[in-house]
TORKOL-4160 file (C-alpha; in steps of 0.2 Angstrom, whole numbers, padded with zeros to 4 digits, m for minus):
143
<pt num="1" X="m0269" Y="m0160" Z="0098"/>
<pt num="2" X="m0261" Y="m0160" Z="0081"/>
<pt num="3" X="m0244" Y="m0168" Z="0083"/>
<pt num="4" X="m0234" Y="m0166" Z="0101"/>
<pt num="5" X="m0240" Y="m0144" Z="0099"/>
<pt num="6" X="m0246" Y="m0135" Z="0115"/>
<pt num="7" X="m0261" Y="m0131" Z="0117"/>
<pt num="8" X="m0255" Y="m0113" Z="0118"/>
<pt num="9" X="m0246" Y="m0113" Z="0101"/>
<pt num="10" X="m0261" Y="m0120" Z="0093"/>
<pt num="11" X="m0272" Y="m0108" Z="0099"/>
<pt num="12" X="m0260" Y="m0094" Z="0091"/>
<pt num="13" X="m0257" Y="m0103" Z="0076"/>
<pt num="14" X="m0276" Y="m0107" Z="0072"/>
<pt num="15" X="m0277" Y="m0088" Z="0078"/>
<pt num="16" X="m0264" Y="m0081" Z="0064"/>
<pt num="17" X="m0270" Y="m0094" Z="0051"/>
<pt num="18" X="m0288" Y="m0087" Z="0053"/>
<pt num="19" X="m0282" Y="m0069" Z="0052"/>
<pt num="20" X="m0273" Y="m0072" Z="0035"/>
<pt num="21" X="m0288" Y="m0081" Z="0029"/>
<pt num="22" X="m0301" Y="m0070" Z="0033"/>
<pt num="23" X="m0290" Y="m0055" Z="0024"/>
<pt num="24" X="m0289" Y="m0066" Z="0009"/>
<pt num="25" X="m0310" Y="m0067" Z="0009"/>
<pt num="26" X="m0312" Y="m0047" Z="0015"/>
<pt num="27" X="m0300" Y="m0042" Z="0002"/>
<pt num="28" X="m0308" Y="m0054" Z="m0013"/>
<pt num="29" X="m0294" Y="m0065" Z="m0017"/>
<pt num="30" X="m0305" Y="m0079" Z="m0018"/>
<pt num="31" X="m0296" Y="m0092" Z="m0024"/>
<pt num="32" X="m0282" Y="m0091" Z="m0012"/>
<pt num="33" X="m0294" Y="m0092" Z="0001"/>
<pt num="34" X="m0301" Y="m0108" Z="m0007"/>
<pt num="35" X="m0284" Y="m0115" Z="m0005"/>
<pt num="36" X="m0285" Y="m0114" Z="0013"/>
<pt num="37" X="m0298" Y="m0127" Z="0013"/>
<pt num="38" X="m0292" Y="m0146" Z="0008"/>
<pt num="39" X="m0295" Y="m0152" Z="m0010"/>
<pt num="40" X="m0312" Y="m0158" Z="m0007"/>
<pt num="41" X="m0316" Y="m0144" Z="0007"/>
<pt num="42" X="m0333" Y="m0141" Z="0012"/>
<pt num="43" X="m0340" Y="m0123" Z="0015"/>
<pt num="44" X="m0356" Y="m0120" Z="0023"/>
<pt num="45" X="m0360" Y="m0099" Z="0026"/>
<pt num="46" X="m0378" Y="m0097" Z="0020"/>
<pt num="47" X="m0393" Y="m0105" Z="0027"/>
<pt num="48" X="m0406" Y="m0114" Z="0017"/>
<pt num="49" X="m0392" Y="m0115" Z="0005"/>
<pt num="50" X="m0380" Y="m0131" Z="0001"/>
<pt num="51" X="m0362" Y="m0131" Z="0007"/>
<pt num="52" X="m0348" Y="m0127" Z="m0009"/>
<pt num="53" X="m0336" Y="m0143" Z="m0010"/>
<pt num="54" X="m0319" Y="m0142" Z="m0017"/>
<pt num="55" X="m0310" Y="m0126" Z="m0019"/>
<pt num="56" X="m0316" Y="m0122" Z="m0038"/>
<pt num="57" X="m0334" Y="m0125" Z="m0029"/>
<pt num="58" X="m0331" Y="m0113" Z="m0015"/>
<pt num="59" X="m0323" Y="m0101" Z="m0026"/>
<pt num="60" X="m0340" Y="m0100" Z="m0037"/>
<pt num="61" X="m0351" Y="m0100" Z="m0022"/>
<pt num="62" X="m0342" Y="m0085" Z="m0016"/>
<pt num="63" X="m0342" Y="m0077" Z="m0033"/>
<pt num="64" X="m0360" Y="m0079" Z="m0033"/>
<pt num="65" X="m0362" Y="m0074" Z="m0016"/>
<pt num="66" X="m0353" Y="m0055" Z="m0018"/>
<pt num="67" X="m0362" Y="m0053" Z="m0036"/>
<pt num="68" X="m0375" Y="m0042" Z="m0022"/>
<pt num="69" X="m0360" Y="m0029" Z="m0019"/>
<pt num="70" X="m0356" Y="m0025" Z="m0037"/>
<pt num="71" X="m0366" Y="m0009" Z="m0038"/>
<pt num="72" X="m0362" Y="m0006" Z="m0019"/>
<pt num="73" X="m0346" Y="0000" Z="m0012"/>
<pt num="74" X="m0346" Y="m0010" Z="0002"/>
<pt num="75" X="m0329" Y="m0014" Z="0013"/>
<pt num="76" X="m0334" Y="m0030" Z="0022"/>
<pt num="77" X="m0322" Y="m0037" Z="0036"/>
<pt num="78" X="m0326" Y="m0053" Z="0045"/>
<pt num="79" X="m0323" Y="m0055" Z="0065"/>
<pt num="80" X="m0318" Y="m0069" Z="0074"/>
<pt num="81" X="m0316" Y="m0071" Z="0093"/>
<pt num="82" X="m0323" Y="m0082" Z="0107"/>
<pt num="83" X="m0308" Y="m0097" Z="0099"/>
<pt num="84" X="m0312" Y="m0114" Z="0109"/>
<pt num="85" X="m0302" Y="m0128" Z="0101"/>
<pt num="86" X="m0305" Y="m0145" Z="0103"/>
<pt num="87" X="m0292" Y="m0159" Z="0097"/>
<pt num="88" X="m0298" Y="m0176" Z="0091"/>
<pt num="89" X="m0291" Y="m0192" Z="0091"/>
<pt num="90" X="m0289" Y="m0193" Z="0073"/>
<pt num="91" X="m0276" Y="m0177" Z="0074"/>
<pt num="92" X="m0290" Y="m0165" Z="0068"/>
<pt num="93" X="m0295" Y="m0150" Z="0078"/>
<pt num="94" X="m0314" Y="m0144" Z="0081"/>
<pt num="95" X="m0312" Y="m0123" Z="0082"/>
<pt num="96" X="m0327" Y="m0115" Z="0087"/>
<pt num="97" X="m0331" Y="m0097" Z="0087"/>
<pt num="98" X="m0339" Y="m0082" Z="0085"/>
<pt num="99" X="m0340" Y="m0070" Z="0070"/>
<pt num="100" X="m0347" Y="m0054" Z="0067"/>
<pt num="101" X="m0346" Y="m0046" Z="0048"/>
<pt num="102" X="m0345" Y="m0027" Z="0049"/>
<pt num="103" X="m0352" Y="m0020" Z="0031"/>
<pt num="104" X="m0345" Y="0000" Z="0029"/>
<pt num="105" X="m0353" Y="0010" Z="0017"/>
<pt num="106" X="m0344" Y="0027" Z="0009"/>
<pt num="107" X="m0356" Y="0037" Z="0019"/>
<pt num="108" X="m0349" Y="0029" Z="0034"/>
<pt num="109" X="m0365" Y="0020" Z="0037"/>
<pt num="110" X="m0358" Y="0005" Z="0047"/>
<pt num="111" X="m0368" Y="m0012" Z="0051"/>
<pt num="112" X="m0365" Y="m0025" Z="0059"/>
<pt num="113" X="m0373" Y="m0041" Z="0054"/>
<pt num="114" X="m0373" Y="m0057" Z="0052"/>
<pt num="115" X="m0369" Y="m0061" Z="0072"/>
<pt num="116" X="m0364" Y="m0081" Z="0069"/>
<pt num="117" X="m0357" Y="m0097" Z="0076"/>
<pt num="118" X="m0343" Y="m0104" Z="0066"/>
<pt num="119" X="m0336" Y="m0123" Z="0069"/>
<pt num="120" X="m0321" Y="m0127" Z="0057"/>
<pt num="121" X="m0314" Y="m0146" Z="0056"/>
<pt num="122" X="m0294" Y="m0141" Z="0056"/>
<pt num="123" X="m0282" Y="m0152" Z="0049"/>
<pt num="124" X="m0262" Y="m0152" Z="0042"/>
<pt num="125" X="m0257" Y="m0153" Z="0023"/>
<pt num="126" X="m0242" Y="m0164" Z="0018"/>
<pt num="127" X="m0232" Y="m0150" Z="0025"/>
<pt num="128" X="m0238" Y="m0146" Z="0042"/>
<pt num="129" X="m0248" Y="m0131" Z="0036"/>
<pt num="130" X="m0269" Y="m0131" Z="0044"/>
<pt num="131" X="m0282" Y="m0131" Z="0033"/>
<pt num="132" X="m0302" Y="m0132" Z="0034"/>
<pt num="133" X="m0310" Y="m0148" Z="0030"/>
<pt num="134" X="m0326" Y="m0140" Z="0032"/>
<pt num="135" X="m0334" Y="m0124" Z="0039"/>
<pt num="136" X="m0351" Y="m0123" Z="0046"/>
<pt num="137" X="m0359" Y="m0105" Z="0049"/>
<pt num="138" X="m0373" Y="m0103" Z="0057"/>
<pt num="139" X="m0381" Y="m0089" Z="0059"/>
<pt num="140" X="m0391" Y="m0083" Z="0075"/>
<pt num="141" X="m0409" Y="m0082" Z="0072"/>
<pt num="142" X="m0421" Y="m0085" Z="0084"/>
<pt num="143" X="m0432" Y="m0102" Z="0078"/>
């Protein structure tokens, strides 16, 4: 566990931190959402493609990344759930879970893809607050 914490306030703290988080990403403040990551973060969310280090390095990525909805009026939200936590012996904490991203359209056209497995290495700033040492998404394809 990080510190003396419960179990159960973890779980609702990793919890609330990942729903600030991804409302950061779905709403396109990318850079705050970089901070959320440590200094030399590592960010892994497209296959075949490197993971983005450092926060200036995840906020290009992702930058890149949504230069496919600038002609499309896309609302994208990003779902997490299934949360199984893991503290470590180093104080870190392994949180794995699953993610859903539901793309609306103005027509209303909803989909809902990628379906992923995401595993975040957790761990506190100088002040006690978590952040991501690195995020892994994988994505579920068949091989």
């Amino acid at each position: 566990m990080i510190g003396t914490q419960s179990l159960t306030d973890l779980y609702v703290e990793v919890q609330h931190f990942h729903a600030r988080q991804m409302q950061l990403l779905d709403g396109g403040d990318f850079p705050a959402y970089a901070a959320t990551f440590t200094e030399d973060g590592e960010f892994t969310h497209t296959p075949q493609q490197p993971p983005a280090r450092g926060r200036d390095g995840i906020v290009t990525e992702l930058n890149r990344f949504h230069e496919r909805f600038a002609e499309d009026p896309v609302i994208r939200r990003h779902w997490f759930n299934q949360l199984w936590l893991e503290p470590r012996e180093d104080g870190s904490v392994q949180a794995t879970y699953y993610a859903l991203v539901v793309t609306t359209r103005p027509e209303r056209n909803v989909t809902i893809a990628p379906s992923c497995v995401v595993r975040d290495v957790l761990v506190r700033d100088g002040e006690g607050n978590l952040l991501v040492r690195s995020r892994t998404v994988d994505h579920d394809r068949r091989a």
